[in-house]
N, C-alpha and C positions, 0 to 999 in steps of 0.2 A: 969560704967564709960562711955561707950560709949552712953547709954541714956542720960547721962546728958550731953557730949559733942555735941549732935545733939539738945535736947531742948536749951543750951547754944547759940548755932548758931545761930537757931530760922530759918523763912523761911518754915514752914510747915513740917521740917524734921520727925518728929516724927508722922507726919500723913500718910507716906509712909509704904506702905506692908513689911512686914518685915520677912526674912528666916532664921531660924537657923540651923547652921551645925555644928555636931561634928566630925571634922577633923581629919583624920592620925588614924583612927579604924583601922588600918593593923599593927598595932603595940600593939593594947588593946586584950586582950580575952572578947568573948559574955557578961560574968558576968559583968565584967568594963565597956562595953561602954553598955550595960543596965542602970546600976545605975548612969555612970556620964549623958547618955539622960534623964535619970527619975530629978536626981538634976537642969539640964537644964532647962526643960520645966518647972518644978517647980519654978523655980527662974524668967521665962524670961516669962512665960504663952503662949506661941507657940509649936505646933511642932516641934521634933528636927529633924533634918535629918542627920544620920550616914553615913560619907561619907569618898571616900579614892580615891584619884587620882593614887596613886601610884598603887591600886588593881583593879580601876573603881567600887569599890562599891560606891550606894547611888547615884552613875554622872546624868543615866537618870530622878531619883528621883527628886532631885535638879534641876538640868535643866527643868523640866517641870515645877516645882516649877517657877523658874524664867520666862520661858516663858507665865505665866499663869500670874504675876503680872506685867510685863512690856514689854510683846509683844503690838503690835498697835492696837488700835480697827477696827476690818475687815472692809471694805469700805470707810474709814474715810480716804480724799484726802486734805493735807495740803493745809495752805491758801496759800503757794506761789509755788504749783506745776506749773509747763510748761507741761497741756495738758493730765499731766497723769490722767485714769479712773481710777484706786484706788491704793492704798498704796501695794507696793509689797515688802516690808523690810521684812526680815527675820535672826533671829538672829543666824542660823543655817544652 
């Protein structure tokens, strides 16, 4: 559903990196969030990443995940900086 609400959109959405998480594993036993990652990945063809905010499992996983697909390209100084020598954004 959510693929088709972003090719619907249009706008190049469905050319953007894409990360899957399977949520609130501090509630599943090992056996379950095995087989519903394995059904995931199968269905979605990514990576799953088992993650639980409420336990901090999978956070640094995911996060690196994320900063790896939309952190800034290192030295890369926007066209409309004032002066600054490179980009020092960080999402962390």
């Amino acid at each position: 559903i959510v693929r088709d609400e972003l090719e619907a959109y249009g706008g190049g959405l469905t050319d953007k990196p894409v990360i899957v998480a399977l949520n609130k594993i501090d509630t599943l036993d090992d056996e379950l969030i095995a087989a519903l990652s394995a059904e995931l990945e199968e269905e979605c063809g990514q990576e799953v990443i088992p993650i639980s905010g409420a336990s901090g499992t999978g956070l640094d996983w995911v996060l690196d995940q994320l900063l790896e697909a939309i952190g800034p390209t290192k030295g890369k100084v926007s066209d409309d900086d004032e002066g600054e020598d490179e980009l020092q954004w960080s999402p962390v």
